[in-house]
C-alpha positions, 0 to 999 in steps of 0.5 A, a space after each residue: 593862166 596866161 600861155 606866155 607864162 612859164 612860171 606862176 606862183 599864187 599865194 606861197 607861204 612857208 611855215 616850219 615848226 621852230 621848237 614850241 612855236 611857229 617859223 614863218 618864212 614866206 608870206 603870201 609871195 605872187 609872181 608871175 615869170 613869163 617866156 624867155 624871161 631872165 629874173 633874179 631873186 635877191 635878198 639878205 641870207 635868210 630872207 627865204 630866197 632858197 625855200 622859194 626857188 625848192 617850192 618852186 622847183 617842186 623840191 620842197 611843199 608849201 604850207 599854203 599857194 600854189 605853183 604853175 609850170 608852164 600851165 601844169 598845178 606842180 602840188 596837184 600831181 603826185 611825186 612820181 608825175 613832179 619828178 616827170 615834170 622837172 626831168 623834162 622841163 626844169 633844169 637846175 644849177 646849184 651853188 655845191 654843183 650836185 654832181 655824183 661823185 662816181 659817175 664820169 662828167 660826160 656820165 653825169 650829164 647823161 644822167 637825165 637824158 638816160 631816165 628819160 630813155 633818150 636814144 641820143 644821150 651819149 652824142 647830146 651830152 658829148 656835144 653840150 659838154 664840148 660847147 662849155 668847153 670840156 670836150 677834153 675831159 669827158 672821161 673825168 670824175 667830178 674830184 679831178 676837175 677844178 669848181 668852175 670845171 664842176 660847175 660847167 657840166 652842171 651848166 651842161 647838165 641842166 641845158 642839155 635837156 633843153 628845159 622851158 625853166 632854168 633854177 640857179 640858186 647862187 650858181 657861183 656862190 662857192 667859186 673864185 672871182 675869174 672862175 665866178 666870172 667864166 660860168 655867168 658869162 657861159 650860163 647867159 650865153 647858154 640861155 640865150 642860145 636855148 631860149 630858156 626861162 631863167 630864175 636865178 636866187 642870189 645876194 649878188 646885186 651886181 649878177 642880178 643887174 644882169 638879169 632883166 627883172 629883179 625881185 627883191 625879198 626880205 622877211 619873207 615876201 617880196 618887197 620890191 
């Protein structure tokens, strides 16, 4: 693989069973995303948009292709040595946040930086939790902070691990305009700041012009 790569994906197909016959929801997709990059997949709800960035997340199998992160065969390690690879290298922001509802936002930001038994989680998540602007509000739950709150400690969660790939899928999809507007301006400055590799899956063509690539899918491939 090209060592500017950070992400590659070869021959990805999706099919599901539909009742008695065969749904296909992404043929033969190839894309290669390189360092640094920040690329937007778009396409009408239900082009597969979501299917691709699991699979390339190593969230969801593919029925056939494979992935590359950073040179490592995401479908040739087991699920134990996946998860080791997404803790420490992908970072993911979600449209419904995916915040743990008992846990506190400096708490949740923790959370990867402590499964990776690092000795500095409290003071890193602390900082990055002041840099997107909630250093007020570290002591509070996920339900006594407003969506763009909720969707920033997600943004600290996902960055405060320094990943080499950042996932979005529609990260402002459940948030108002100004909200919407606050948390893209904070996720391409963050980008930036780290040097992250963006993938970002939305229906937003104006957020896509953003990006400095777009891949366009429909049916299930890419079409442009």
């Amino acid at each position: 693989m090209n060592n500017k790569n950070v992400l590659t994906a070869k021959g990805i197909g999706k099919v599901v069973k539909s009742g008695a016959s065969d749904l296909v929801i992404l043929r033969d997709i190839d894309l290669e995303i390189t360092r640094g990059e920040a690329v937007a997949v778009i396409g009408a709800s239900g082009s597969g948009k979501s299917t691709l960035l699991a699979i390339l997340a190593g969230l969801d199998t593919p029925s056939a292709g494979r992935v590359e992160i950073d040179g490592a065969d995401l479908f040739a390690l087991d699920e134990d040595a996946r998860a080791r690879l997404r803790a420490m290298q992908v970072g993911f922001v979600f449209q419904s946040f995916q915040l743990l509802p008992g846990y506190t936002a400096l708490e949740n930001v923790m959370l990867p930086l402590e499964l990776a038994d690092h000795p500095e989680a409290e003071r890193l998540s602390s900082e990055i939790l002041d840099r997107v602007g909630l250093g007020e509000r570290l002591d509070h739950y996920p339900k006594h902070l407003s969506g763009g709150e909720q969707q920033r400690v997600a943004l600290a969660r996902a960055f405060v691990v320094r990943p080499k790939l950042l996932l979005a899928d529609e990260p402002t999809g459940s948030l108002d305009a100004d909200s919407g507007a606050g948390v893209i301006r904070l996720l391409f400055d963050l980008n930036r700041e780290y040097g992250t590799t963006l993938v970002m899956v939305t229906h937003d063509e104006s957020l896509a012009g953003r990006c400095s690539r777009m891949l366009r899918l429909a049916a299930g491939r890419i079409v442009a």
